[in-house]
C-alpha positions as CSV (number, residue, x, y, z in Angstrom):
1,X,0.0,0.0,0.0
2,X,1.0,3.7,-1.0
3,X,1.7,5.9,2.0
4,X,2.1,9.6,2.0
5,X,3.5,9.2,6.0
6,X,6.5,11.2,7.0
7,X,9.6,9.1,6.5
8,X,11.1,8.3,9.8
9,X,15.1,8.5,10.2
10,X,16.8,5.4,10.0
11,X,13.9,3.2,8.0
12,X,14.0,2.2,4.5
13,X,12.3,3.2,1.7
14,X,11.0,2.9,-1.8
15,X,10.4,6.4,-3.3
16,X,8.9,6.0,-7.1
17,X,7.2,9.1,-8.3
18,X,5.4,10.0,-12.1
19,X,5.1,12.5,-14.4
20,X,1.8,14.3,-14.5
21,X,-0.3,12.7,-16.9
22,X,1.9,10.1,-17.8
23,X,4.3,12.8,-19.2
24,X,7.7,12.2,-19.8
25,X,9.8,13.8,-16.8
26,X,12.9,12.8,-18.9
27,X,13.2,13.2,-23.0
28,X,17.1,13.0,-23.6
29,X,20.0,11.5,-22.3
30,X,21.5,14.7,-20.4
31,X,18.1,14.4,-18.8
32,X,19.1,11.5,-16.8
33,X,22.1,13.0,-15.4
34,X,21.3,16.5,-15.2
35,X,18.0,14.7,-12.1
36,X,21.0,12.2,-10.7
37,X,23.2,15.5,-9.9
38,X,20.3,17.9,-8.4
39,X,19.2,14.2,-6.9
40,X,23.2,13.8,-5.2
41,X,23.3,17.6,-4.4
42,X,20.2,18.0,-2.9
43,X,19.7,14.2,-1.1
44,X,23.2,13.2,-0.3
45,X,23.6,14.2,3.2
46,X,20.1,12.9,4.2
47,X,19.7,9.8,1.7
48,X,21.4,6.7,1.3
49,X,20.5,5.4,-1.6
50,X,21.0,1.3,-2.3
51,X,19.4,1.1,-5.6
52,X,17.1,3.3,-7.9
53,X,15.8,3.4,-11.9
54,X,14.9,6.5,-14.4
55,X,12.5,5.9,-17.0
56,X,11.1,8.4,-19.4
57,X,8.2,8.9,-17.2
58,X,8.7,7.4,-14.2
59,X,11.3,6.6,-11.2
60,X,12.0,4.8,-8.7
61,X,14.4,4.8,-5.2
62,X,15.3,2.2,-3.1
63,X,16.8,4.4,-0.1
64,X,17.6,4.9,3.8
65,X,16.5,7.6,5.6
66,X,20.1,8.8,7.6
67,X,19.6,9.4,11.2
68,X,20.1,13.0,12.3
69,X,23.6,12.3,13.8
70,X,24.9,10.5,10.5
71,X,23.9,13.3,8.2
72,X,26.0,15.8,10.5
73,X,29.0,13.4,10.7
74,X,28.9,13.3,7.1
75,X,29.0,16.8,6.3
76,X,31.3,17.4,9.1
77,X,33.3,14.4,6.8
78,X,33.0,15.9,3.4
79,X,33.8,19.5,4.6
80,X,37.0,18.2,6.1
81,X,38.0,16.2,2.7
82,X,36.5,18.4,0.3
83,X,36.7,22.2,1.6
84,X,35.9,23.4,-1.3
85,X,32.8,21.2,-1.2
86,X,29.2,22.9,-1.9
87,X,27.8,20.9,0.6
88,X,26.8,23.0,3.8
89,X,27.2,21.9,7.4
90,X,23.7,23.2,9.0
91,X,21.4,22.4,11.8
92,X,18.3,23.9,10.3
93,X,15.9,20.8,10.2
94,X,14.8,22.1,7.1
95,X,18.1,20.8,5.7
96,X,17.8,17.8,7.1
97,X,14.6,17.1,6.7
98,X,14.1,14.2,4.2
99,X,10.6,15.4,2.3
100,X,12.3,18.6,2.3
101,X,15.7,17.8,0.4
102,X,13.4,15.6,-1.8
103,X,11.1,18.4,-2.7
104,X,14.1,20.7,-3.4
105,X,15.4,18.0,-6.0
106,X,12.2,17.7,-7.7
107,X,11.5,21.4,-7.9
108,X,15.0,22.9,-8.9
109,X,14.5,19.6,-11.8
110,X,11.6,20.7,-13.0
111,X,12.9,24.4,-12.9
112,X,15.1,23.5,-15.4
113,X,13.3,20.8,-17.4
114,X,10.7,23.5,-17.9
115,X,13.3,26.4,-18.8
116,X,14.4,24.0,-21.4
117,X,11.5,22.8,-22.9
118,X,9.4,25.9,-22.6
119,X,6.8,25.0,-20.6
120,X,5.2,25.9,-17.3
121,X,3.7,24.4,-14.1
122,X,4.2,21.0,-12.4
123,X,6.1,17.9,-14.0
124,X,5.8,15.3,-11.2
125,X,2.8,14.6,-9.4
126,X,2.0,15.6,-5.9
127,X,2.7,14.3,-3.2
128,X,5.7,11.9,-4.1
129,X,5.1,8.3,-3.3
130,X,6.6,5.8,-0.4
131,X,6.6,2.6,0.8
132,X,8.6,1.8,4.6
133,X,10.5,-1.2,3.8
134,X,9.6,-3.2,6.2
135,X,10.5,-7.1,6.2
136,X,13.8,-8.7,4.3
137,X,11.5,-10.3,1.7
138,X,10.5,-6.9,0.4
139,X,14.1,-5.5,0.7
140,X,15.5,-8.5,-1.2
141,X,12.3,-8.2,-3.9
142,X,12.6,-4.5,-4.3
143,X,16.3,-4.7,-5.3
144,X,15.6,-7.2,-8.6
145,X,12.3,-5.4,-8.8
146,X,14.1,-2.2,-9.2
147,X,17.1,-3.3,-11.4
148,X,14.7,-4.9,-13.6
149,X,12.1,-2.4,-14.0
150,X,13.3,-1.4,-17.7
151,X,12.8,-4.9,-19.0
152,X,9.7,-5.5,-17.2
153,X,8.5,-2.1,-19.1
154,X,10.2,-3.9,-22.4
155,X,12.7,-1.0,-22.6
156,X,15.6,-3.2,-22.9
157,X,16.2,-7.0,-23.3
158,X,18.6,-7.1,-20.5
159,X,17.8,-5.2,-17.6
160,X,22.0,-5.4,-16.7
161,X,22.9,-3.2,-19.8
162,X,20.0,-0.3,-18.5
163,X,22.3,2.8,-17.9
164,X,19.8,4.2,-15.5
């Protein structure tokens, strides 16, 4: 069952979300990347991601919710390795707030899907979906359900040679 619950540090997680209308939410290659960089800039600190899949007009993330005191140990981590990093070090809950850091990756996307395409409003629909991973048979099942989702849609004969 779909659930629309605030995700709870330290549980797991499979975020999948849709364009509106079935839209695409990704029509070229650079698309891919350009969501997996506002997606690592935005959700690194707070997310740790085990698995995920782009399609044209959907997604889907397999992820952990890191607890408060992770997320601040790893910024602590990157700003000591990487000062130049454009990470920031905060204690604002906003920025470590997992709907929050989710909803700035989907918004600055579609910021720029729009400005590129010309077009205006929403390109995902509201709110994004999750499921609380809650037994090993689901974990195990998401994984291969995940990795396997372009072949399932008959995208690609072999799911292993997906590059998203």
């Amino acid at each position: 069952m779909v659930s629309t619950e605030k995700l709870k540090y330290g549980s797991y997680y499979h975020i999948f979300n849709k364009g509106i209308n079935d839209c695409n939410i990704f029509v070229e290659r650079r698309n891919y990347y350009h969501f997996l960089e506002k997606y690592a800039y935005f959700c690194y600190s707070a997310l740790d991601t085990l698995s995920y899949c782009l399609m044209k007009n959907h997604f889907h993330f397999f992820i952990k919710v890191r607890t408060k005191p992770e997320q601040i140990e790893l910024m602590k981590e990157i700003k000591s390795t990487y000062p130049k990093s454009p990470f920031r070090i905060s204690s604002s809950k906003d920025f470590l707030d997992p709907p929050r850091v989710l909803s700035h990756t989907f918004n600055s996307y579609t910021q720029a899907f729009n400005k590129a395409y010309n077009r205006k409003g929403g390109l995902f629909l509201r709110p994004f979906r999750r499921n609380e991973i809650n037994s090993d048979d689901y974990f195990c099942r998401l994984i291969c359900n995940i990795h396997q989702n372009p072949q399932h849609h008959r995208i690609i004969k072999d799911f292993r040679k997906y590059p998203f």
